[in-house]
Each structure stands twice: as structure tokens, then as C-alpha cells.
C-alpha positions in Angstrom: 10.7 -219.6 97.5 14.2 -220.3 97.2 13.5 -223.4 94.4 11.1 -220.9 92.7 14.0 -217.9 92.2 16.6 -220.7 91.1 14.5 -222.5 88.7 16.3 -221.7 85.2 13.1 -221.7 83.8 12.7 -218.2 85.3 16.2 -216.6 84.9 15.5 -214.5 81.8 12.5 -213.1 84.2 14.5 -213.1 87.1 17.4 -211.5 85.8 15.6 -208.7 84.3 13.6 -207.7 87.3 16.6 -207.7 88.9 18.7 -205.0 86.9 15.2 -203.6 86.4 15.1 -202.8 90.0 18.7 -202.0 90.4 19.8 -200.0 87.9 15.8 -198.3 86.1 14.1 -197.9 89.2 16.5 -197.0 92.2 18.6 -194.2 90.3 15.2 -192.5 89.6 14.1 -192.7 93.0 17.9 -191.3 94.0 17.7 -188.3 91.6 14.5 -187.1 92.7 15.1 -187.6 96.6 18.9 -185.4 96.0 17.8 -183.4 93.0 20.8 -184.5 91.1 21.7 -186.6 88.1 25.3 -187.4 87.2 24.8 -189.9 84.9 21.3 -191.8 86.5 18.3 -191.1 84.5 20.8 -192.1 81.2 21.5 -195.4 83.1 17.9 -196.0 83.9 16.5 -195.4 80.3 19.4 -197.5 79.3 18.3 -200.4 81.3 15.0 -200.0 80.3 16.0 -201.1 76.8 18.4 -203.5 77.9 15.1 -205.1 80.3 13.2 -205.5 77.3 15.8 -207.1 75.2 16.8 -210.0 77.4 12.6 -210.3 77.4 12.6 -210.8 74.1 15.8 -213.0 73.4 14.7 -214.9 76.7 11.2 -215.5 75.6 11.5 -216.2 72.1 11.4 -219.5 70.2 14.5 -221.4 70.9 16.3 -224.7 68.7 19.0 -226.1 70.2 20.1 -229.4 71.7 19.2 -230.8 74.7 21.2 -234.0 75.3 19.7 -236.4 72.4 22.9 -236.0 70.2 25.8 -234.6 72.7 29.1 -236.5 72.6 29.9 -238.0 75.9 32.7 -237.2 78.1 34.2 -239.4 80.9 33.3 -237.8 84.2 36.7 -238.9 85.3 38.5 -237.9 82.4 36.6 -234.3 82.5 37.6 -234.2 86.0 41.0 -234.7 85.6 41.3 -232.6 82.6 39.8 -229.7 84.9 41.3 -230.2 88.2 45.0 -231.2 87.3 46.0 -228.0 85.7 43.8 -225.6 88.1 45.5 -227.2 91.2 48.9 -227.2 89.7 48.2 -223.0 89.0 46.6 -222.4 92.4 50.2 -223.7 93.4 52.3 -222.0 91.7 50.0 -218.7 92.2 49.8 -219.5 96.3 53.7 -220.2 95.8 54.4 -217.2 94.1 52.8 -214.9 95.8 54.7 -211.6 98.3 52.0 -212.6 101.1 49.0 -214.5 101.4 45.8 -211.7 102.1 44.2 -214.0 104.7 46.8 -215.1 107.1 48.2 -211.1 106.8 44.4 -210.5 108.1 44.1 -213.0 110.7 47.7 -211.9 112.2 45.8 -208.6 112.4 47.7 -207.0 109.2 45.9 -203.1 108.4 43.3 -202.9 106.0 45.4 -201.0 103.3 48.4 -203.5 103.9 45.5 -206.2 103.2 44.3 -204.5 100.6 47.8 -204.0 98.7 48.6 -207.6 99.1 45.1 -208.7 97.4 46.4 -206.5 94.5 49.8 -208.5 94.7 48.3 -212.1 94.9 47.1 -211.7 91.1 45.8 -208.4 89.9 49.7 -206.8 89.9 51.5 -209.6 88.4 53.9 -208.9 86.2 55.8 -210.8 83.3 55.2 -214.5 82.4 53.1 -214.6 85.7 50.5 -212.0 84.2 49.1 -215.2 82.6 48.0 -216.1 86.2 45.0 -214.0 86.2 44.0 -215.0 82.7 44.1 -218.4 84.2 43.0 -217.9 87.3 39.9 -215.9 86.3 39.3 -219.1 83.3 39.5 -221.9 85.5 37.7 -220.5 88.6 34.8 -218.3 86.8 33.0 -221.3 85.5 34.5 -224.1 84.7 35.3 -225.0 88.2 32.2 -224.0 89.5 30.6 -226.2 87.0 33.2 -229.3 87.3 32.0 -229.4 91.7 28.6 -229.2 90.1 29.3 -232.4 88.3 30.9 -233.6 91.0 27.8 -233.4 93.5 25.4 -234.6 91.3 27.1 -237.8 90.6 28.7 -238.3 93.8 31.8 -238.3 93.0 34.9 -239.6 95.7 36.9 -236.4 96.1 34.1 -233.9 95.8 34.0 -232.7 99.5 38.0 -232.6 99.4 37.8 -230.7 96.3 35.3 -228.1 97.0 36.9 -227.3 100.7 40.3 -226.9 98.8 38.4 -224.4 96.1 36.7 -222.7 99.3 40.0 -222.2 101.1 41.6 -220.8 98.4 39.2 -218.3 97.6 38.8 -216.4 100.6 43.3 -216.9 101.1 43.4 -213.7 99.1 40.4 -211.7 100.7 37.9 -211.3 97.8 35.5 -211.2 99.5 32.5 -212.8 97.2 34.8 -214.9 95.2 33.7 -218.4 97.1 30.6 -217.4 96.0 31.7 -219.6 93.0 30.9 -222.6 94.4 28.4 -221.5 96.7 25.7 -220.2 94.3 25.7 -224.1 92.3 25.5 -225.5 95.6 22.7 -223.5 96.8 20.9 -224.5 93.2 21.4 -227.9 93.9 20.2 -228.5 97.2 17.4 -225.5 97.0 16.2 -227.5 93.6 16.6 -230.7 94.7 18.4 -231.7 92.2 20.7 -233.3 94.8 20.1 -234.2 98.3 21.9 -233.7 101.4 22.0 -232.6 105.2 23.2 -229.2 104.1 19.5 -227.8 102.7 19.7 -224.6 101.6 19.3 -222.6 104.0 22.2 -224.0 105.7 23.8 -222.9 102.8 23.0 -219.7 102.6 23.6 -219.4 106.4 27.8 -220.7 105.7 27.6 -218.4 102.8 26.6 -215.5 104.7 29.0 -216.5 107.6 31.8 -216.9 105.5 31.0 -213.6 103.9 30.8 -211.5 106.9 33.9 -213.5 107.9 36.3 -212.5 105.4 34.7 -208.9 105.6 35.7 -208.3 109.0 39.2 -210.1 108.7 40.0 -207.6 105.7 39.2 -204.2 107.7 36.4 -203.3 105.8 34.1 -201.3 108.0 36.4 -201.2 110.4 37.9 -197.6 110.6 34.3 -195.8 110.2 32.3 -193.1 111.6 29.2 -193.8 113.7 26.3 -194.3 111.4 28.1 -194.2 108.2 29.3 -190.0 108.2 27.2 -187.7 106.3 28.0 -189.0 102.9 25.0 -190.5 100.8 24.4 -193.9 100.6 25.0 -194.4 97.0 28.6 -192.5 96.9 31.4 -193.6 96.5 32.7 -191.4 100.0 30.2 -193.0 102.1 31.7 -194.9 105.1 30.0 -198.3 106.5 29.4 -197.9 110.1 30.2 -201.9 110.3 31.2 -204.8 108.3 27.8 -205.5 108.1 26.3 -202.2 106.7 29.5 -202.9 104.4 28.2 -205.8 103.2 24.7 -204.1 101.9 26.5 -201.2 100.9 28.8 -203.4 98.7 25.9 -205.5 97.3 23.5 -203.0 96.6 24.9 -199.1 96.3 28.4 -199.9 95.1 27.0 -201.1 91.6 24.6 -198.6 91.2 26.9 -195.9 91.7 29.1 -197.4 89.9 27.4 -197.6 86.5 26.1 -194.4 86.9 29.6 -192.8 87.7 30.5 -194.8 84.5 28.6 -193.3 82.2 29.5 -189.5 84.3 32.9 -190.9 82.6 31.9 -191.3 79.4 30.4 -188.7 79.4 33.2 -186.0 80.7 36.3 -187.8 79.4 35.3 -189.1 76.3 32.5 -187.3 75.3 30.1 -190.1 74.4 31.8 -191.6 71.8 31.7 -195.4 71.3 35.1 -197.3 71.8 34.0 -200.5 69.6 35.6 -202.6 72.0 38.9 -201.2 72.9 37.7 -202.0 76.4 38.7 -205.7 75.8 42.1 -206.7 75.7 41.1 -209.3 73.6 38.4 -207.2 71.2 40.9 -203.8 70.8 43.2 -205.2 68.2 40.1 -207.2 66.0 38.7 -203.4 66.0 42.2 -201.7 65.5 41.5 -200.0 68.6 44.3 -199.1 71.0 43.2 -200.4 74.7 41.2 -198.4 76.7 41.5 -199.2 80.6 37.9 -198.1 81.2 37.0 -199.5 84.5 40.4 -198.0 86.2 40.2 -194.7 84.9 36.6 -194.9 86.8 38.2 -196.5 89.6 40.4 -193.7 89.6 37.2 -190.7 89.1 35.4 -192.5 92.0 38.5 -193.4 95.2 41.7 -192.1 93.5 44.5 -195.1 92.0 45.8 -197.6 94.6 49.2 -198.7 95.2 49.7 -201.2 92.3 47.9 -199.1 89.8 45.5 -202.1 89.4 42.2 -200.7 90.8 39.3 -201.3 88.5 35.5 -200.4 89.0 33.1 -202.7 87.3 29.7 -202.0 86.2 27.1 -204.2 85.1 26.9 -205.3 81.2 25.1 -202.1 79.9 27.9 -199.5 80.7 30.1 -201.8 78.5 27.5 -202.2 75.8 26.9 -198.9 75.7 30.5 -197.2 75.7 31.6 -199.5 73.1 28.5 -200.0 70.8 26.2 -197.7 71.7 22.5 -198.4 71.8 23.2 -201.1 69.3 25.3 -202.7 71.8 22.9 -202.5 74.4 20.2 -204.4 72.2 22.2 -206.8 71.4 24.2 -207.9 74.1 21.0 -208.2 75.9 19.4 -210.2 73.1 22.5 -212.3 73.3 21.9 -212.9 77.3 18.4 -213.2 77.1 18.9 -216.0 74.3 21.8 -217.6 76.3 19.6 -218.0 79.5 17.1 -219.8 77.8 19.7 -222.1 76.6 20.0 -222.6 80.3 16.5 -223.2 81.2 16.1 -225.9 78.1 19.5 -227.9 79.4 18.9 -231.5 80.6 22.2 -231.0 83.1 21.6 -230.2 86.4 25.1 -229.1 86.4 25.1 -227.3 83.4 21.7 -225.6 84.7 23.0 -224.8 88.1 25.7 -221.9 86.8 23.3 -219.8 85.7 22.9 -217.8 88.7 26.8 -217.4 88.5 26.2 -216.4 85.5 24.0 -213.7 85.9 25.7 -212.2 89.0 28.4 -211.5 87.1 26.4 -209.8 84.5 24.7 -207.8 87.0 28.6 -206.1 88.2 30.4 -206.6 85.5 30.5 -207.2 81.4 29.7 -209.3 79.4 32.5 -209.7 77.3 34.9 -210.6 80.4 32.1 -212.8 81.4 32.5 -215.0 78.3 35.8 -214.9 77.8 38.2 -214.7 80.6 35.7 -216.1 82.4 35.5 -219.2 80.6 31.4 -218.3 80.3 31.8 -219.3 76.4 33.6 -222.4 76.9 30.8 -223.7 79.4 27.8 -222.4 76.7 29.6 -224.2 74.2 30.4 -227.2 76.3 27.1 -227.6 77.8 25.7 -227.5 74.7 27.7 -229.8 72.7 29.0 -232.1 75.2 27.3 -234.5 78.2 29.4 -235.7 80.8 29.1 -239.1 82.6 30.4 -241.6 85.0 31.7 -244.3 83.8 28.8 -246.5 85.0 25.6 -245.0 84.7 24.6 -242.4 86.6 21.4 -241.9 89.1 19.0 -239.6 88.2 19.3 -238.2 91.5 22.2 -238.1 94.0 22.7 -239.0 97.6 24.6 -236.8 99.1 26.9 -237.9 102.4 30.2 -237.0 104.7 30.4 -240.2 104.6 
């Protein structure tokens, strides 16, 4: 089951059967069991047409290369040119930093001191260290993810000592999906066979999910509830998890839903429908001559109220930004667009390459696409994997071995 959902040759299907379900059929189901709207039959018609785009863009004729004319890159040299900088910036960012999330948790810090010092670690920075998130979010979004890939699949020395340091310091500052990073290739590679080793994948999944409920319970969430959850609804945003583990499916399964439909309630109150033609985008505002719109913290601040630092932001998956800066048109075609760019995916001859696409799409499914491609380093890896092959020095196994050893 698992090497049938992660086979890339399924993603376009996969992917829209997921948001299908998420975001078309659940908010119908929500607004006739409460008899309200707010903003979910517009997301679920919206989805609709976003469903049938990536369809289309996923299942249409493709041309594109597939590793008979890439250039070749060094493994070692790609390695290098990855790993130096990022380890050199988790430094200075670790360095930097007012407190370290994680150790505040263990030594049994509150959850709203935990909570401000996650803000702190990155999200707040101010001055030359705001680069640290664009960095941050660059190296660590796919590139990295990619590079352990790589790593694995040619058994490369330091890939255990790598990925552990990567591991570590993405639950240090109490996100608590953010290892998911490096666990979602992983799980691709052992689930798919594409490399072998002691940790299948269900051992994977099982440290994923330990590690998950883990950090949950170390950063207070779930802790300071009511039995049973209160008598808020599920999918609301004043809804209290009775445990970390209710907190857990609350977060992965409500929280988005809610989300994109409190998005468009935005949109919709505040700004009276009218597209923003990217001024959501720091980096698409100014090509538009659009003055920046902080979208996904004025919602953050509609759905809980503004932390500390100012810095909260609610994402929503890829059609709210479509549609509040492009409109239908937007919706079309950044689904096209995702559709086309999955395939691209399935057709790859690296395994590395091939196993990010559930990364990928997870991000889609909370967040946009534009932040996907571009602080997220998404385009660099379409265009890298496309254009480029990386090797070992001495030629490389078809399969992999993997050991402690």
C-alpha cells in the first residue's frame, strides 16, 4: 500500500483526491451538518476546479528530459556546495538565537513562553538576520531534503551524521512537522525500494510518528485543555484538543480546512473579493506594483488574535492564494502548473529527484504555491532535477545498501 501511494507515477492522482477530499467534500459535509457557510461551499467549488486542473496538466502529454542529455554534477562537489553554507547558517541561526524552543520545553518552559521563543528562533528576526528565514526556509524546504536523498541512494559516508544533525535541528525550535523534511524522502525510499535498509517503512513511519507526538507534548500543545475538547466544533479555530494526540489530528486535518475557508471569510469581508495580483508575495508585489499585503497574518489575526512578535501567519493550501490574487484564472493555472510539474516528477529517472514529491505536495496542500517555489527553493530543485544529474565520482549502483555500519 504504502509503495502504491508513493509511486510518483500516481501523485497527480493522489494529490487531487487528496484536496478533493479535504477541501470539496468535507466543507460540504460541515455546512450541512451546522447549517452554516462562512466561506465553505466557495472553497469547495473552488477546489472542484482546481481538482480538475492538476487532472488535466497531470495527465496530459509531457516532453521533457529524462537524464539522456543532463549535465553531470559531482556528488561530492553537490554535497559540499549544499551542506557547507546550510551548516554554517544553522550556526549562526542556533548561535544567534534569545533561546533554543526545545531545551526551554524539556526544562519544562510554558507553552506561550515556548511558543514566543519559536517566533524568536526565526520568524521575528530583525535587521541583516531577517535573511535567516529566507535562508533557512531555501536550504531546508528542498534542497536539503533532496541532497540526504542523494546521499542514501548512493551511500554516501556522512549521510547518517548528516541527517541526525538535520533531524536535531528541526525539532530544536519546536515546529512541530518540520523533520518531516527528511522523513517523507526517507519514507519514499525505503517504502519504494529504491534503497534498502533495516529501517522499512513502517519503522519509519513509527519514528516519524514518535517524534511527532514527541515534540507535541514537549511544546504544551494539548496540554492546558478541557475534557473532550469543550464545546467548540471540530473545525474552529476555538476548539481545544483534549490531548496531544487529538492535537495532532486536529492540526493535520481541521486546522487547514478551517483555515482556507476562514480565508476566503477574509477576502471576502476585508477586501471585498477583489484580486491582489500578487501583492501577497514579497517577491511578486513590486513586479505587479502592488504594495505588500500580509494576507495570511491578517487571517491569523481574524482566526486567534496577533501573538507576541506580531509574526503569526495562517496558511492555506494553494487555491486561497490563487484565488485572492488571480482569481479563477489563478486557480486554473496554478493547478495546471502543479499538475504539469508532478508529472515531471513521475517521468524523472532520479530516485532522489522523484522522492520530494510528496514534500512537495504537502506543502501545496497548507500552504502556496508561490512560497513553495520560491523561498522554498521548489524551483531550484524543478529546474535542477531537470537539467542536471548528480553522481559519485565512481559509478554508482543502481540500487543502494543501506547500513549503520
Amino acid at each position: 500500500m504504502i509503495r502504491f501511494i508513493l509511486d510518483p507515477a500516481r501523485s497527480g492522482l493522489i494529490f487531487a483526491l487528496a484536496i478533493f477530499l479535504g477541501y470539496a467534500v468535507t466543507p460540504v459535509i460541515f455546512t450541512f451538518q451546522t447549517q452554516t457557510d462562512n466561506g465553505y461551499l466557495r472553497l469547495s467549488a473552488v477546489t472542484v476546479v482546481a481538482v480538475v486542473s492538476v487532472l488535466v496538466g497531470f495527465l496530459g502529454k509531457s516532453r521533457i528530459l529524462t537524464g539522456d542529455r543532463k549535465i553531470e554534477v559531482s556528488m561530492e562537489t553537490f554535497t559540499a556546495l549544499v551542506w557547507v553554507p546550510f551548516l554554517l547558517i544553522a550556526a549562526l541561526i542556533v548561535a544567534t538565537a534569545p533561546a533554543i524552543p526545545l531545551v526551554t520545553a524539556i526544562m519544562g518552559g510554558s507553552p506561550d513562553l515556548i511558543a514566543l521563543q519559536r517566533e524568536e528562533f526565526l520568524k521575528s528576526r530583525e535587521g541583516v538576520e531577517a535573511i535567516f528565514v529566507y535562508l533557512n526556509a531555501f536550504f531546508t524546504g528542498a534542497i536539503i531534503p533532496y541532497s540526504i536523498s542523494l546521499m542514501f541512494i548512493h551511500r554516501f559516508r556522512w549521510r547518517w551524521v548528516l541527517t541526525i544533525f538535520f533531524i536535531v535541528y528541526a525539532i530544536s525550535f519546536a515546529e512541530k512537522a518540520f523533520f518531516l523534511k527528511v522523513m517523507l524522502p526517507l519514507l519514499y525510499l525505503f517504502g519504494t525500494g529504491s534503497v534498502t535498509s533495516r529501517f522499512g517503512p513502517k519503522t519509519t513511519l513509527a519514528a516519524g510518528a514518535a517524534i511527532l507526538l514527541l515534540v507535541t507534548t514537549l511544546s504544551g500543545s494539548g496540554a492546558s485543555v478541557t475534557a473532550g475538547g469543550g464545546s467548540a466544533d471540530f473545525f474552529s479555530s476555538d476548539y481545544t484538543p483534549s490531548s496531544p494526540l487529538v492535537h495532532i489530528i486536529w492540526r493535520s486535518f481541521a486546522v487547514p480546512v478551517f483555515t482556507a475557508a476562514d480565508s476566503i471569510s477574509v477576502f471576502d469581508i476585508y477586501f471585498h473579493n477583489h484580486p491582489f495580483f500578487g501583492a501577497t508575495s514579497s517577491f511578486l508585489a513590486p513586479i505587479f506594483g502592488e504594495a505588500r499585503i500580509p494576507f495570511e497574518r491578517i487571517v491569523f489575526e481574524y482566526q486567534w488574535g496577533q501573538n507576541e512578535t506580531g509574526t503569526g501567519s495562517s496558511n492555506a493550501v494553494y487555491v486561497v492564494e490563487a484565488l485572492v490574487n488571480f482569481s479563477w484564472y489563478g486557480v486554473i493555472l496554478f493547478s495546471l502548473f502543479i499538475g504539469r510539474s508532478l508529472k515531471w516528477f513521475a517521468r524523472s529517472r532520479d530516485e532522489a529527484f522523484r522522492s520530494i514529491w510528496p514534500l512537495y505536495v504537502l506543502g501545496l496542500y497548507s500552504a502556496g504555491l508561490i512560497g513553495q517555489l520560491l523561498s522554498n527553493g521548489f524551483l531550484f530543485l524543478l529546474f535542477f532535477g531537470l537539467f542536471f544529474d548528480v553522481r559519485p565520482r565512481s559509478a554508482p549502483a543502481p540500487r543502494a545498501e543501506v547500513s549503520l555500519q
